[in-house]
C-alpha positions as CSV (number, residue, x, y, z in Angstrom):
1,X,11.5,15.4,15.1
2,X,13.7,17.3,12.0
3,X,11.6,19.0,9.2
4,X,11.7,15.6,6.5
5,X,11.1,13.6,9.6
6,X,7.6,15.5,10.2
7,X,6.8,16.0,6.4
8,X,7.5,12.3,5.5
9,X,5.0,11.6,8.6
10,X,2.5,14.2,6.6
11,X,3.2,11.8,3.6
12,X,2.6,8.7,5.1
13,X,-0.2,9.8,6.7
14,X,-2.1,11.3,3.5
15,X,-1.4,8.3,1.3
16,X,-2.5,6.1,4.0
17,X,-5.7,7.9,4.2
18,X,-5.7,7.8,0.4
19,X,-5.5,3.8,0.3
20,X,-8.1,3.5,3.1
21,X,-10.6,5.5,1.1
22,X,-10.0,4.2,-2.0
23,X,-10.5,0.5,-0.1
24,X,-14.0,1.6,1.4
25,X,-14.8,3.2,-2.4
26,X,-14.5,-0.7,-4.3
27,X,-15.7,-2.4,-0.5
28,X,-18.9,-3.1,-3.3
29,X,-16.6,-4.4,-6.2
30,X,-14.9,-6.9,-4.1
31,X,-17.7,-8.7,-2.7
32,X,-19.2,-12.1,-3.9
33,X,-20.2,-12.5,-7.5
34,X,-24.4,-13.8,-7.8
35,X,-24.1,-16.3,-9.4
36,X,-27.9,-16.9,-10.8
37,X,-28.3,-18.1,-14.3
38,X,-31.8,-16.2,-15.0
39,X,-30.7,-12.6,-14.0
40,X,-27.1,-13.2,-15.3
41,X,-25.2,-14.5,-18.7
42,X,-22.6,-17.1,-18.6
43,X,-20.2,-14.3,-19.8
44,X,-21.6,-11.4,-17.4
45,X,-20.9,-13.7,-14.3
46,X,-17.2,-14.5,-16.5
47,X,-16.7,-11.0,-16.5
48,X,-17.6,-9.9,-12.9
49,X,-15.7,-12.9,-11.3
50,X,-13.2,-11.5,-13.2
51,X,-13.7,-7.7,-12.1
52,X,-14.2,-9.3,-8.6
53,X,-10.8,-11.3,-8.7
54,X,-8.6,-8.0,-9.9
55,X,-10.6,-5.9,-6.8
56,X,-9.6,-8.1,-4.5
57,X,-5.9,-8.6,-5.8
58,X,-5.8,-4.8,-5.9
59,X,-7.2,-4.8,-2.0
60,X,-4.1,-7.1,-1.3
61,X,-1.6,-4.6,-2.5
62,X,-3.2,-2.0,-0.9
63,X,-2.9,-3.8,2.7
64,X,0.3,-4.3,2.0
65,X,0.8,-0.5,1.3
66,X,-0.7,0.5,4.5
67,X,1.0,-1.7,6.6
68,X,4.3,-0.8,5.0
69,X,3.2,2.6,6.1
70,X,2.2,1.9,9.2
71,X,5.9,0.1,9.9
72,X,7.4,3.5,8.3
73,X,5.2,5.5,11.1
74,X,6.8,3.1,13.9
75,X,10.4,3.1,12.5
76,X,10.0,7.6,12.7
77,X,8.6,7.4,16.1
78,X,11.7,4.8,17.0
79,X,13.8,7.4,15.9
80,X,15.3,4.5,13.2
81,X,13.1,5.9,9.6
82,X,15.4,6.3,6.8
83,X,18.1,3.8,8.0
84,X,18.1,0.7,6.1
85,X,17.0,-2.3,8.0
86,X,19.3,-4.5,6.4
87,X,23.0,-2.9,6.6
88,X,21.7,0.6,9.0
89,X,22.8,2.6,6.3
90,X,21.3,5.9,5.2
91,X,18.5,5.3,2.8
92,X,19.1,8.0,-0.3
93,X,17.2,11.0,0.8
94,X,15.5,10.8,-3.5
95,X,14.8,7.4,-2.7
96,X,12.7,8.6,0.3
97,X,11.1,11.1,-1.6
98,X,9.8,8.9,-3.9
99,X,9.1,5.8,-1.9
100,X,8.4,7.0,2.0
101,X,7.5,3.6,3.3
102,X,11.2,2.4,1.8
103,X,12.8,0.2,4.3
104,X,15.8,-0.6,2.5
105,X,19.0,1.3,1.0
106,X,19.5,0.8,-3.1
107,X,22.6,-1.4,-2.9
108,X,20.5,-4.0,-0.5
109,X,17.3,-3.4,-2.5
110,X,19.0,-4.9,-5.2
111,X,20.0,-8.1,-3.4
């Protein structure tokens, strides 16, 4: 394992942890809205379904995060992390840096 091959493992690993915590943080925000008439207004219970509906959208993009990681994790211990699955080209080494979990090169990004 090179030096960017163990410090984009370090990356993936610490934002994963990152999007796992933050999940278990709004666990509460995400569950099902009460919806009792006598404790709760009409536009309370509006305005939690609400809340509730953008937690839960947020959740989605987070599993999607994690498992985008989790497929960066395999691709580094397949010796295959930075190539583009599309055309096996080299992803850009800034493109990397920004995104870890990239799977794809710019040119077939853009496709």
């Amino acid at each position: 394992m090179t030096l960017d091959d163990k410090q984009a493992r370090e990356k993936l690993i610490a934002r994963r942890e990152e999007l796992v915590s933050l999940s278990e943080d709004s666990a509460e925000a995400r569950e099902t809205v009460t919806l009792d008439q006598q404790s709760v207004g009409r536009l309370s219970r509006m305005d939690a379904m609400q809340q509730q509906a953008m937690a839960q959208a947020t959740e989605r993009q987070r599993t999607a995060e994690i498992s985008r990681i989790k497929n960066a994790l395999k691709r580094l211990d397949e010796d295959e992390y930075g190539s583009c699955v599309e055309c096996g080209e080299v992803i850009c080494e800034k493109r990397l840096e920004i995104d870890p979990a990239a799977t794809h090169c710019i040119k077939c990004a853009g496709r």
